[in-house]
TIRO-2110 file (N, C-alpha, C; in Angstrom, 1 decimal):
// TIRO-2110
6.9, -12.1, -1.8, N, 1, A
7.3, -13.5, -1.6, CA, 1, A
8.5, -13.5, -0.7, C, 1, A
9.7, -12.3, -0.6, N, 2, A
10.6, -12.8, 0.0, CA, 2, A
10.3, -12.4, 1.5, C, 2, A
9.5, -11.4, 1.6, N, 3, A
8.8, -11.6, 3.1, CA, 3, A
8.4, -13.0, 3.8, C, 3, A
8.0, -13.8, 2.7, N, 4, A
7.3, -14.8, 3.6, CA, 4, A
9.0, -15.2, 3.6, C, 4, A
9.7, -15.9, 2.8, N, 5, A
10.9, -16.4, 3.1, CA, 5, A
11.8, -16.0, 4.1, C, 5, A
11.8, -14.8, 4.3, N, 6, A
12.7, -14.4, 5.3, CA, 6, A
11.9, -14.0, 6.8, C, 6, A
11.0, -14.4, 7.0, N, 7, A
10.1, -14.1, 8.4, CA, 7, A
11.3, -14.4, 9.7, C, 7, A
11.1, -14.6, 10.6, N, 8, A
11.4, -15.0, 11.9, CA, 8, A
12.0, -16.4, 11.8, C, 8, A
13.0, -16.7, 12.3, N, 9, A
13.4, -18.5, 12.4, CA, 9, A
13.5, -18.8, 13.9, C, 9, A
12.4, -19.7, 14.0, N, 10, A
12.1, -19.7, 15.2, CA, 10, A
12.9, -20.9, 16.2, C, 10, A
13.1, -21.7, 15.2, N, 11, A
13.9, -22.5, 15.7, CA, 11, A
15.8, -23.0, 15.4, C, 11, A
16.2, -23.9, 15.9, N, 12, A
17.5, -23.8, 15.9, CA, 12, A
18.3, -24.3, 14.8, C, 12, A
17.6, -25.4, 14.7, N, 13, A
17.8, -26.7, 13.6, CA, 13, A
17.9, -26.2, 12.3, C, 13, A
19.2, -26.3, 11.2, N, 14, A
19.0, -25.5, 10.3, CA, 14, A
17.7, -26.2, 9.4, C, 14, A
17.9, -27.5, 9.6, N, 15, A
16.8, -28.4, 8.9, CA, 15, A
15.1, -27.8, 9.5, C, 15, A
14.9, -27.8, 10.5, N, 16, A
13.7, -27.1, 10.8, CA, 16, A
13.4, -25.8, 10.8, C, 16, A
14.2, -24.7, 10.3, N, 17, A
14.2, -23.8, 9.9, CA, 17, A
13.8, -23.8, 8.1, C, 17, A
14.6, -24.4, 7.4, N, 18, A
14.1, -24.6, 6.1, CA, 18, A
13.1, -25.5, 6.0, C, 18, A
12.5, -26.3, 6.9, N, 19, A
11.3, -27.1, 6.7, CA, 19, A
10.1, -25.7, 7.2, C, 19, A
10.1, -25.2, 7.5, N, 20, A
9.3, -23.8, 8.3, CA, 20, A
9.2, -23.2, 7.0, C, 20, A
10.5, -22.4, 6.7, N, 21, A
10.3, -21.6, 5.3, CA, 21, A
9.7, -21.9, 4.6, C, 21, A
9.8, -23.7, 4.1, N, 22, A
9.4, -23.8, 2.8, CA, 22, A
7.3, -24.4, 2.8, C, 22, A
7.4, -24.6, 4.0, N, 23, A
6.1, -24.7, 4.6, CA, 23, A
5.3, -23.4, 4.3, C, 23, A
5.5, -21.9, 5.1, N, 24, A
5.1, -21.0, 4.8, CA, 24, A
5.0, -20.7, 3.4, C, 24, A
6.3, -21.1, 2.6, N, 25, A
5.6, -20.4, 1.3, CA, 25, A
5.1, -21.2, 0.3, C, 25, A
4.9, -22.3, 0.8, N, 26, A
3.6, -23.2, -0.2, CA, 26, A
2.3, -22.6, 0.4, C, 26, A
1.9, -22.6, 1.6, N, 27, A
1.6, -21.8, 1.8, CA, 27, A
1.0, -20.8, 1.3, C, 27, A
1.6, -19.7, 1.1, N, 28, A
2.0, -18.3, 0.4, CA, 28, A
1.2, -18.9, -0.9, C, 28, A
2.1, -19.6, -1.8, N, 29, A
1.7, -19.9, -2.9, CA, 29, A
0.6, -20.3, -3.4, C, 29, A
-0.3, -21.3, -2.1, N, 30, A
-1.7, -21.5, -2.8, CA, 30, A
-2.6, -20.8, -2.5, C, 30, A
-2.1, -19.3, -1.7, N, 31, A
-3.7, -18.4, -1.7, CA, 31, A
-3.5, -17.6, -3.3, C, 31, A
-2.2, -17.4, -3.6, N, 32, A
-1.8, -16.4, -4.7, CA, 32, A
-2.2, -17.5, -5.9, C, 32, A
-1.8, -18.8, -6.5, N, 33, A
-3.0, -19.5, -7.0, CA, 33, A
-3.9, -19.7, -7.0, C, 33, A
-5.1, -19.4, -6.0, N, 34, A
-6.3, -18.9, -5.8, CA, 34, A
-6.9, -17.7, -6.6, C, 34, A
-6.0, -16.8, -5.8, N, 35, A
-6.1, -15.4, -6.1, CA, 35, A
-5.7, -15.1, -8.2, C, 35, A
-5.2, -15.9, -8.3, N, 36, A
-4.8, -15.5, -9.7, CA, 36, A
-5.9, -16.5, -10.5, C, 36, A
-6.5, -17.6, -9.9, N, 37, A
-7.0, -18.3, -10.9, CA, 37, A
-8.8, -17.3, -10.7, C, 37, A
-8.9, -16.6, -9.8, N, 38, A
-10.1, -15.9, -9.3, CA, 38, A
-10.2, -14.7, -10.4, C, 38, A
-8.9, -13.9, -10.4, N, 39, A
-8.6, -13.1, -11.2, CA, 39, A
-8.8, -13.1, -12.6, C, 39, A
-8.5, -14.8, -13.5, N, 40, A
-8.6, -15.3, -14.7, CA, 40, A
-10.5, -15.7, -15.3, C, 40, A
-11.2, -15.9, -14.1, N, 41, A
-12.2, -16.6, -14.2, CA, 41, A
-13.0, -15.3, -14.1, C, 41, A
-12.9, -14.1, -13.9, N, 42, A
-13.4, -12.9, -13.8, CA, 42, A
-13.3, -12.1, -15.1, C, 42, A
-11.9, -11.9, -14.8, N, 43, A
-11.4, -11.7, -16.6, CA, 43, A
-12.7, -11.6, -17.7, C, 43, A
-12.5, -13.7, -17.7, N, 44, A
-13.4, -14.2, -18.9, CA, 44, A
-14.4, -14.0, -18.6, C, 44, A
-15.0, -14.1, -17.6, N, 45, A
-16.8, -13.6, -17.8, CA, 45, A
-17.1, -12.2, -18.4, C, 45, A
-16.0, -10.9, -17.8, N, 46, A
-16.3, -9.9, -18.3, CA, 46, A
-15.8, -9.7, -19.6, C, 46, A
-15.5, -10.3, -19.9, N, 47, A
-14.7, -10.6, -21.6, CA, 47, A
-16.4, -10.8, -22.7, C, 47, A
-16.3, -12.3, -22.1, N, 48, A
-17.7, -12.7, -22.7, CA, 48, A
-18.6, -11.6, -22.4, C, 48, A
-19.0, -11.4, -21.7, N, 49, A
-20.1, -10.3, -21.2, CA, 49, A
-20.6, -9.2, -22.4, C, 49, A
-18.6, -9.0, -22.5, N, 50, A
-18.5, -7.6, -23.6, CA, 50, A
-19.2, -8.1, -25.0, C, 50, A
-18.5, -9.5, -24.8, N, 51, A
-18.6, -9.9, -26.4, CA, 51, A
-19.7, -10.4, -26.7, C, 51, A
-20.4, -10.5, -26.0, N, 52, A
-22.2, -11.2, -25.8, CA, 52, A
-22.9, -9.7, -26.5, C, 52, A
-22.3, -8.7, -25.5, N, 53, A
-22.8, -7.3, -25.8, CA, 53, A
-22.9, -6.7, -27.1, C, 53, A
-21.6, -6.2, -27.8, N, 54, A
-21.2, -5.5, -29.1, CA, 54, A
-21.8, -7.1, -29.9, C, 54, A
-22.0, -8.1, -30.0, N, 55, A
-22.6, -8.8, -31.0, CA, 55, A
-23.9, -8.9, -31.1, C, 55, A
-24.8, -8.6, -29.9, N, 56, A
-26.0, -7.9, -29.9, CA, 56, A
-26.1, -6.8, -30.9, C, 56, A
-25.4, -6.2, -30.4, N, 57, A
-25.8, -4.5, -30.6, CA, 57, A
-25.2, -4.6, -32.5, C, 57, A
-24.3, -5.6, -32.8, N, 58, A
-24.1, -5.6, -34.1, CA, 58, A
-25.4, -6.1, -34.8, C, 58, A
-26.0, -7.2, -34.1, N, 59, A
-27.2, -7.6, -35.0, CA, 59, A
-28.4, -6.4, -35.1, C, 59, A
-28.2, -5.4, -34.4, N, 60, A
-29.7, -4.4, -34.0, CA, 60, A
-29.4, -3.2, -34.9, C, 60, A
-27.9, -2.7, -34.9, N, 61, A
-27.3, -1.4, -35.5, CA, 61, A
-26.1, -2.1, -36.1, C, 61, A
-25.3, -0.9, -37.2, N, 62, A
-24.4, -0.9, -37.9, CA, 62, A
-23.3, 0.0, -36.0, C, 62, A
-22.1, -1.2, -36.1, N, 63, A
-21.4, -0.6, -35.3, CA, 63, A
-20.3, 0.5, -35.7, C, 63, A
-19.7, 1.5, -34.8, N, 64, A
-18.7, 2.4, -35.4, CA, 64, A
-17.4, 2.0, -35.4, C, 64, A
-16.8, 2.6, -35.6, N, 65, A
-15.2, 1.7, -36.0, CA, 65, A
-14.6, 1.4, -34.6, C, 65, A
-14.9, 2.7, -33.5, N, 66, A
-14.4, 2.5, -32.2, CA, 66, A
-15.2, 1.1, -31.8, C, 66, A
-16.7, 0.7, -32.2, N, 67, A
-16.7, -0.6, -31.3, CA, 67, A
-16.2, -1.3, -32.1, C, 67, A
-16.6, -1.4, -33.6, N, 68, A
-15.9, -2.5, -34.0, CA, 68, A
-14.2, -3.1, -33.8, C, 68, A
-13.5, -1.8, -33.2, N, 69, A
-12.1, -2.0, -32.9, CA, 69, A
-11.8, -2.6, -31.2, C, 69, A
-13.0, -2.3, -31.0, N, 70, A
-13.3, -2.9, -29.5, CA, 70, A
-13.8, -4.6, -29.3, C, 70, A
-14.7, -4.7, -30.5, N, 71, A
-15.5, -6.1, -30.1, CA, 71, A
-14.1, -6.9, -31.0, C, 71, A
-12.9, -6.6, -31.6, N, 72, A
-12.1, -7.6, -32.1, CA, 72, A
-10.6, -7.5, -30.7, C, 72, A
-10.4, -6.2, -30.0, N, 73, A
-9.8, -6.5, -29.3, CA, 73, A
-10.3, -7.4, -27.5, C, 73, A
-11.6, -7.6, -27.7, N, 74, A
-12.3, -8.6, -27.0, CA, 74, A
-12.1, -9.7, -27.6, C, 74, A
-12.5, -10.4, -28.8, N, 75, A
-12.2, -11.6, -29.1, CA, 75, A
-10.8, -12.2, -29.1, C, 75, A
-9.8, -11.2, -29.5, N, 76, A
-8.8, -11.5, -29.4, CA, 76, A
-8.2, -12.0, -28.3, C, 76, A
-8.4, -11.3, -27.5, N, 77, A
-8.1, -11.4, -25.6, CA, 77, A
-8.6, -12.7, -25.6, C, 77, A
-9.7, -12.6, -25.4, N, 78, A
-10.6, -14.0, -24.8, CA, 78, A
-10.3, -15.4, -25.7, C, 78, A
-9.7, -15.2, -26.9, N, 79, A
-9.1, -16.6, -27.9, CA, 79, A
-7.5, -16.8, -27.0, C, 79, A
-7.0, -15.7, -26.8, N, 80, A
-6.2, -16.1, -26.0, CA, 80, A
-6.1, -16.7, -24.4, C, 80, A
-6.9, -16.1, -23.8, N, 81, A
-7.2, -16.5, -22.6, CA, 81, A
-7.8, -18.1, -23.0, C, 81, A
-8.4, -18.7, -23.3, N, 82, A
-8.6, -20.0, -24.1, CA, 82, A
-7.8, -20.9, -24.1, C, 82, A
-7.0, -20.3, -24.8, N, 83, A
-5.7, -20.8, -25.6, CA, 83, A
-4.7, -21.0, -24.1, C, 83, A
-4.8, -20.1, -23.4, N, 84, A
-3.8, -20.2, -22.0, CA, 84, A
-4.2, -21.4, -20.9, C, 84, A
-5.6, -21.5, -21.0, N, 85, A
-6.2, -22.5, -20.8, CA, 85, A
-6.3, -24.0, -21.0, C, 85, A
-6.4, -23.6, -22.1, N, 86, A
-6.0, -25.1, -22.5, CA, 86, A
-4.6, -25.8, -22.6, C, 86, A
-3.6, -24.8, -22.7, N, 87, A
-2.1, -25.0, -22.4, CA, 87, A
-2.0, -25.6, -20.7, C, 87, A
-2.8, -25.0, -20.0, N, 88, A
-2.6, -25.2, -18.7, CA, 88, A
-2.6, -26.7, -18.4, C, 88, A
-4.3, -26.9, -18.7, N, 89, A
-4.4, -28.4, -18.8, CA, 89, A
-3.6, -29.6, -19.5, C, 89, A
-3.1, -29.0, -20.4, N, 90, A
-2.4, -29.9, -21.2, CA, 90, A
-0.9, -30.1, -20.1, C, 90, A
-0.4, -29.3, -19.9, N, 91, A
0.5, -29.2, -19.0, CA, 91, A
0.2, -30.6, -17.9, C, 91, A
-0.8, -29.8, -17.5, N, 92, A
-1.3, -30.2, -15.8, CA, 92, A
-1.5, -32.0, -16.4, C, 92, A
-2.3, -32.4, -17.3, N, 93, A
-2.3, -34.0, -17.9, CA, 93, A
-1.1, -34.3, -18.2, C, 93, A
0.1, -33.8, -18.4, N, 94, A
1.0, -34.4, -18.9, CA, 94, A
0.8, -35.2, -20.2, C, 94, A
0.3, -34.7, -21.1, N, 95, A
-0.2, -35.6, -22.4, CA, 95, A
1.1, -35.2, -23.3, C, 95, A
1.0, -36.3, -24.4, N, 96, A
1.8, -36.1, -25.0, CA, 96, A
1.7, -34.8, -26.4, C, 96, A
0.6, -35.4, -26.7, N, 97, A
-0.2, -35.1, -28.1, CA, 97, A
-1.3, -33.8, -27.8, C, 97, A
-1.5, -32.5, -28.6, N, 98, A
-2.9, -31.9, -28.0, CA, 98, A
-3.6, -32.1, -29.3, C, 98, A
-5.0, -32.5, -28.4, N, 99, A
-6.1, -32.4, -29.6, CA, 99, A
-6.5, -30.9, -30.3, C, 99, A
-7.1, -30.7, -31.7, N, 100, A
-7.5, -29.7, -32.0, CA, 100, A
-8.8, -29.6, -31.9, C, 100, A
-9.4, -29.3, -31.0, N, 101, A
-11.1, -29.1, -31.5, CA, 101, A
-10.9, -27.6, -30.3, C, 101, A
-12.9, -27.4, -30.4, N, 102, A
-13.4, -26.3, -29.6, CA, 102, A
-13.4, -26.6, -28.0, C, 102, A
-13.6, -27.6, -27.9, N, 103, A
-14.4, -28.3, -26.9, CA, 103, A
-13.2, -29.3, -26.2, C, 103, A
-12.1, -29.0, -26.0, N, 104, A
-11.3, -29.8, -25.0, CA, 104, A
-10.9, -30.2, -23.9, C, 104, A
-11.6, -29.1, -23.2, N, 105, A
-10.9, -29.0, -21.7, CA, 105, A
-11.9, -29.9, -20.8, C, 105, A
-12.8, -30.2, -21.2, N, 106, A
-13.4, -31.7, -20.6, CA, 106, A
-12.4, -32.4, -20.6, C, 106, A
-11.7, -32.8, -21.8, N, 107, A
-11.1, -33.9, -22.1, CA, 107, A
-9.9, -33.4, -21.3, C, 107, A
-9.3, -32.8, -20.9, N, 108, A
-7.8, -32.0, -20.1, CA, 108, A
-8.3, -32.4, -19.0, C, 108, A
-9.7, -32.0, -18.6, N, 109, A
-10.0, -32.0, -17.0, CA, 109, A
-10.0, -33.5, -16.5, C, 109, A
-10.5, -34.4, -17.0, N, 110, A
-10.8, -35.9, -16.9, CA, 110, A
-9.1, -36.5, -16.9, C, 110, A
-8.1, -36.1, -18.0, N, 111, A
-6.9, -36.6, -17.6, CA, 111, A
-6.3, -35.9, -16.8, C, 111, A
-6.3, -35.2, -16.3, N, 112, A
-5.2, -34.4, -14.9, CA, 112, A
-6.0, -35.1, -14.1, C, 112, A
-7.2, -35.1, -13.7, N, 113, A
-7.9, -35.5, -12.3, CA, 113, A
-7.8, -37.5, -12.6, C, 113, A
-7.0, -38.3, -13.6, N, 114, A
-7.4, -39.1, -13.5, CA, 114, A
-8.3, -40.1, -13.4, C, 114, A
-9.3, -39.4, -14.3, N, 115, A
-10.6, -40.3, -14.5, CA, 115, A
-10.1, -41.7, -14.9, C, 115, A
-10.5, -42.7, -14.4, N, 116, A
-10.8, -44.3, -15.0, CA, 116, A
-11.7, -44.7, -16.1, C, 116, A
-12.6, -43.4, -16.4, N, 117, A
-13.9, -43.9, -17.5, CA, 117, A
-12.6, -43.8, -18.6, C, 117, A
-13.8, -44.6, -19.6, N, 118, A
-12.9, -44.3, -20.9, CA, 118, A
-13.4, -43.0, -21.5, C, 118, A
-11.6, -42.4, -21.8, N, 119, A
-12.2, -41.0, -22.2, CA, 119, A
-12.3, -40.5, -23.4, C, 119, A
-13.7, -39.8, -24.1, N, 120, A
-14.4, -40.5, -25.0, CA, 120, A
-14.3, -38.6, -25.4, C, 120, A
-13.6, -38.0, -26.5, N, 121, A
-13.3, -37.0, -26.8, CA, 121, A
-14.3, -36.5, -28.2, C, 121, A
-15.7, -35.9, -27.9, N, 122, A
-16.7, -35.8, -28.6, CA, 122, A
-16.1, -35.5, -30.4, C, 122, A
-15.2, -34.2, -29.8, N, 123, A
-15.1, -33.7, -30.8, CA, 123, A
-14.2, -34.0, -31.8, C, 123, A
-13.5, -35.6, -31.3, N, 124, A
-12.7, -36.4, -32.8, CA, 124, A
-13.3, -37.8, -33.0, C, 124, A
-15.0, -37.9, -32.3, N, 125, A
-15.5, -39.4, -32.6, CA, 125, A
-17.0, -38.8, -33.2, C, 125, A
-17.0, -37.5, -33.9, N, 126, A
-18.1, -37.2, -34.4, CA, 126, A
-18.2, -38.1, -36.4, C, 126, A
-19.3, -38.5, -36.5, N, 127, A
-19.1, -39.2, -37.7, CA, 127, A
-19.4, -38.1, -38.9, C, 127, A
-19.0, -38.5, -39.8, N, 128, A
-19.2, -37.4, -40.9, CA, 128, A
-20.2, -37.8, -41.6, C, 128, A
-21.2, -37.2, -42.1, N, 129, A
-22.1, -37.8, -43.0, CA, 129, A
-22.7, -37.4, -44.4, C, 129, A
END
């Protein structure tokens, strides 16, 4: 990153010199938010993948302690990854309050992007019966 900061100043103007720098590394910064949110969404499929797998293979066979110490350090990862997730959005909405359920990040996605529908959060308008 301080590569991109310190590149060439091409021009004279201290003001257009720091409008240049700070250009380049927004810049800079949204391929590396790309790049990292590419990284996160990879992650989790191969997470799931795992965890789809050893929970198979637990319904068919008795697992050994190596997977079973394997299929809990997958869930664990991936509850976190979740969990980082959902912080993100909460963030990104600026909300005050976070809901508890499974199923939230609809409800995150709809307030960051400013949805105008009313936003109708499944999982605290379910009726009990």
């Amino acid at each position: 990153m301080s590569d991109v900061w310190n590149r060439e100043k091409r021009y004279t103007s201290a003001l257009k010199v720091c409008q240049n720098k700070i250009r380049r590394l927004r810049k800079f910064l949204r391929g590396w938010a790309k790049n990292m949110n590419g990284a996160y969404k990879k992650e989790k499929q191969e997470l799931m993948k795992k965890a789809d797998e050893l929970d198979k293979n637990a319904e068919n066979c008795l697992l050994n302690q190596q997977e079973i110490d394997l299929k809990h350090c997958v869930k664990d990862r991936l509850a976190q990854l979740l969990r980082e997730e959902e912080i993100k959005w909460f963030k990104r909405a600026k909300t005050k309050e976070l809901l508890q359920s499974d199923s939230n990040t609809k409800y995150f996605q709809m307030v960051a992007n400013g949805s105008d529908e009313k936003l109708e959060f499944s999982g605290l308008n379910k009726k009990k019966g």
